[in-house]
C-alpha positions in Angstrom: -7.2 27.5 -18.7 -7.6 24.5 -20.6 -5.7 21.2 -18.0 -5.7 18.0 -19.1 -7.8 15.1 -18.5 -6.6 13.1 -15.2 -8.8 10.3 -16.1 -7.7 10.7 -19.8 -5.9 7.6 -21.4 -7.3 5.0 -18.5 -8.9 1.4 -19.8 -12.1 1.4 -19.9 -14.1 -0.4 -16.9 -15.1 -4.0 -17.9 -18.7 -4.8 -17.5 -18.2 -7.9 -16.8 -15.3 -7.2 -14.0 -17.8 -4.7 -12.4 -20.8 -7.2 -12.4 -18.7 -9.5 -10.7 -17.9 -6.7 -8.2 -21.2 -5.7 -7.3 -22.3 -9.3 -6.9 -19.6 -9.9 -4.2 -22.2 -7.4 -1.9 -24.5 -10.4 -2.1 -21.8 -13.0 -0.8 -20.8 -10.8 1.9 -24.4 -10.0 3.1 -24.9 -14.2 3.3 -21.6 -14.5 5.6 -22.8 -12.1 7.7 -26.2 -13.5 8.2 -25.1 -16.9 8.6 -22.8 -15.7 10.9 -25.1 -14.0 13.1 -27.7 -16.3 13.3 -25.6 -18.9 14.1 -23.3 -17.4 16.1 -26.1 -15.3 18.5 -27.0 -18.3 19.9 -23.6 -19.1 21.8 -23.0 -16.4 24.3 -20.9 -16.0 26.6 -18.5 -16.8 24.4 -14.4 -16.5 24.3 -12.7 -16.1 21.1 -9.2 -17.8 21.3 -5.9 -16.5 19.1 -3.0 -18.4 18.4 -0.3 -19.7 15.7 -1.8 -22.3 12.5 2.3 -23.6 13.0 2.2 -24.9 16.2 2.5 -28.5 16.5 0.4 -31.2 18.4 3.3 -31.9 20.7 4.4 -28.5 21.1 3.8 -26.7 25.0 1.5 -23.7 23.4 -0.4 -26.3 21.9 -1.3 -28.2 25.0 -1.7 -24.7 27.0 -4.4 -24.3 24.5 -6.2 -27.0 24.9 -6.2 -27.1 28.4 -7.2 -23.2 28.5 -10.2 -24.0 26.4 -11.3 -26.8 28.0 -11.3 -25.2 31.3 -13.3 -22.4 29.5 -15.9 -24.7 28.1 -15.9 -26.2 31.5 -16.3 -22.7 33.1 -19.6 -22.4 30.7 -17.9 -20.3 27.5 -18.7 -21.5 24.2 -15.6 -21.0 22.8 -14.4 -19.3 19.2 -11.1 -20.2 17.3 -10.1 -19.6 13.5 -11.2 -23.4 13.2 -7.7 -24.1 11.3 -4.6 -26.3 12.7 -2.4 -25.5 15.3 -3.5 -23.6 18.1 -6.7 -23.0 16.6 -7.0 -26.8 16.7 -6.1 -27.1 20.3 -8.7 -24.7 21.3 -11.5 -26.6 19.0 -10.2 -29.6 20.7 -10.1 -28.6 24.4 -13.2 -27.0 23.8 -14.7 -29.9 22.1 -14.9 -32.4 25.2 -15.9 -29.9 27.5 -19.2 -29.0 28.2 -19.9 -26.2 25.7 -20.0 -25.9 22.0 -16.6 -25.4 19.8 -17.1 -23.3 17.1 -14.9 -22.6 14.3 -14.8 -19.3 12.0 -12.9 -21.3 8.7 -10.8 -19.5 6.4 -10.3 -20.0 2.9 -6.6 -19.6 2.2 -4.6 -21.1 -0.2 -1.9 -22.9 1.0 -2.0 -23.4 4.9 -5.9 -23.9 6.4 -7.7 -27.2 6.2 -10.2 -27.3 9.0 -9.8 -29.3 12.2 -12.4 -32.2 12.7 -13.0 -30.5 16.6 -16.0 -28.0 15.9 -19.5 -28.5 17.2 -20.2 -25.2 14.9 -18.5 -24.6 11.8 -18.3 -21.6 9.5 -16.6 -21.3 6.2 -15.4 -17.5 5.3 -13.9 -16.1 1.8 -13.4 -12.8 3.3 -11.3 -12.0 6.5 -13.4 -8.7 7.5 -16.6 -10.5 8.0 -15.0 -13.2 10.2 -12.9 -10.5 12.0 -16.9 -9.0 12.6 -17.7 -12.4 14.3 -15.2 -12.5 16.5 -15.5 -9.9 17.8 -19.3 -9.0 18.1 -20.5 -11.9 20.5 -17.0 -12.6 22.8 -16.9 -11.7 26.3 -12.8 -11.8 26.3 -9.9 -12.2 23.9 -7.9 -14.9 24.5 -4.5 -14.8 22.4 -1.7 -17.3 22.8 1.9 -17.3 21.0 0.4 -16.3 17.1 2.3 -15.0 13.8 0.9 -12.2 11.5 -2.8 -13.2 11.9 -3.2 -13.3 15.7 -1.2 -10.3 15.9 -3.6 -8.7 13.4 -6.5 -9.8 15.7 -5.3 -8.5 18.8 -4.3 -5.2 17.0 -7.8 -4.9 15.7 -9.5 -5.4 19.1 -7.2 -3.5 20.7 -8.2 -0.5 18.2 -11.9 -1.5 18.9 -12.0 -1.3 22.1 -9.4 2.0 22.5 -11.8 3.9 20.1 -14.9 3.0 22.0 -16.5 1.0 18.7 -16.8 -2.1 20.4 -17.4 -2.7 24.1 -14.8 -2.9 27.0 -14.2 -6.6 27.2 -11.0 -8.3 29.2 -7.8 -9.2 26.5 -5.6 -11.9 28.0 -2.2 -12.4 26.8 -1.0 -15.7 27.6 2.7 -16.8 28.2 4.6 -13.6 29.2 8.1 -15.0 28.1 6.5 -14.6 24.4 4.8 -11.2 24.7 7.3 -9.7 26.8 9.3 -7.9 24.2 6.1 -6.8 22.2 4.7 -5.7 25.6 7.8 -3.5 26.5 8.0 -2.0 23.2 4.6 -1.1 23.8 5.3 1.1 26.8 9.0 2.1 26.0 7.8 3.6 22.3 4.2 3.7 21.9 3.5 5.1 25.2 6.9 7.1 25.1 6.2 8.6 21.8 2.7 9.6 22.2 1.0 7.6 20.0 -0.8 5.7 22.6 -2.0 6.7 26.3 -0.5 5.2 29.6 -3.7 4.1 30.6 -4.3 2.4 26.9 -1.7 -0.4 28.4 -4.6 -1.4 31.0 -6.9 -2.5 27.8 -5.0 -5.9 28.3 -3.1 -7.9 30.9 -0.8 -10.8 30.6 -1.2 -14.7 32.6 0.3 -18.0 32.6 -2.1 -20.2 33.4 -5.6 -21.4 32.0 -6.9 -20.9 35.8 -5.6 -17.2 35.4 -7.8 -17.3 32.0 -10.8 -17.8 33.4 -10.6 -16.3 36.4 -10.2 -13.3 34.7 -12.5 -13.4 33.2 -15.0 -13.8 35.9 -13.4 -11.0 37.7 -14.1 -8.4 34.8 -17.7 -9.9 34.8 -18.5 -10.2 38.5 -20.4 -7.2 39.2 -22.4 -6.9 36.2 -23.0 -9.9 34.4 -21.9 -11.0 30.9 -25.1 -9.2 28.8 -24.4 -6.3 27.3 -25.6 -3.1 28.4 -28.2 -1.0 26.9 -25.6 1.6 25.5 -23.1 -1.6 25.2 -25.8 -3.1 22.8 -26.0 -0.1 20.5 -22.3 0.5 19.7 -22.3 -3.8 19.2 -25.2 -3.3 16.2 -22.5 -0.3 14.7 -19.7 -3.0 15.2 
């Protein structure tokens, strides 16, 4: 039986297109160096979630920098998107407290310029690897009031952490008024429906304060410390 050819009629691949492809590899592999050998250095660490849109005298933006600040007082290094907004207030709370700032920049076209608050600064073209770094040193997810993007990141260490590919760390939602609706669709469809567990809703808890923040924090960490495990380490390097 003679059937066509599927591939029949396609363009040609372009050399030139493909060389520029493969090359990419190279500037991936260099983000994810820099980013671990700078980045290994920090621990503990909190990475800290929030909107580019919030302005400088907007409530969410002074929670956030008081909530970092208290964490860089508390000893945490502490990780933003390195952008405006909230990722500014954390930089900047961080920034005059006792432990480094560190911003993970991302080249976007129209909204990201990056704040002047960062003790550490990284510049990404490509969102998975900087996803990778914040994830793969933080003791705890902080995530404040966010659009798209810090919905995206809580999504992805939710998934992380629900599949076992990363380790159990705490997620704090902060300002409950904001992540109530998200929170109750949570448990009135997801859970309802099946496509998550009951128990999945304990991967994450909800606070108000930057004092609940941290001393969350330290009650996740209080009976074992803020290293990673043995078996913790080897999922982290499959990260």
């Amino acid at each position: 039986m003679i059937t066509p050819d599927k591939f029949a009629g396609r363009a040609p691949i372009n050399d030139s297109l493909m060389t520029r492809e493969s090359w990419k590899i190279f500037q991936v592999m260099a983000e994810f160096v820099e980013g671990f050998e700078r980045l290994a250095q920090i621990k503990p660490s909190v990475s800290l979630f929030g909107s580019a849109r919030t302005p400088p005298d907007h409530p969410w933006y002074a929670l956030a920098e008081e909530t970092a600040y208290q964490l860089s007082e508390a000893g945490f290094s502490v990780v933003s998107g390195g952008g405006p907004g909230i990722m500014e207030a954390a930089n900047k709370g961080a920034y005059r407290g006792k432990a480094p700032s560190i911003g993970l920049n991302i080249q976007l076209p129209m909204e990201q310029g990056g704040n002047p608050y960062q003790d550490i600064s990284l510049n990404f073209r490509h969102f998975f690897s900087r996803k990778v770094m914040f994830v793969k040193y933080a003791s705890a997810y902080v995530v404040l009031p966010g659009g798209f993007g810090t919905l995206d990141e809580l999504a992805e260490i939710l998934t992380l952490v629900q599949t076992g590919k990363t380790r159990r760390i705490p997620i704090i939602l902060v300002n409950e008024q904001f992540w109530r609706g998200l929170v109750q669709w949570f448990q009135d469809v997801l859970v309802a429906q099946g496509t998550i567990n009951a128990e999945d809703m304990d991967l994450f808890h909800v606070v108000e304060e930057p004092k609940q923040v941290v001393d969350a924090i330290f009650d996740h960490y209080e009976e074992r410390g803020f290293e990673p495990s043995a078996r913790e380490r080897e999922i982290l390097l499959d990260l």
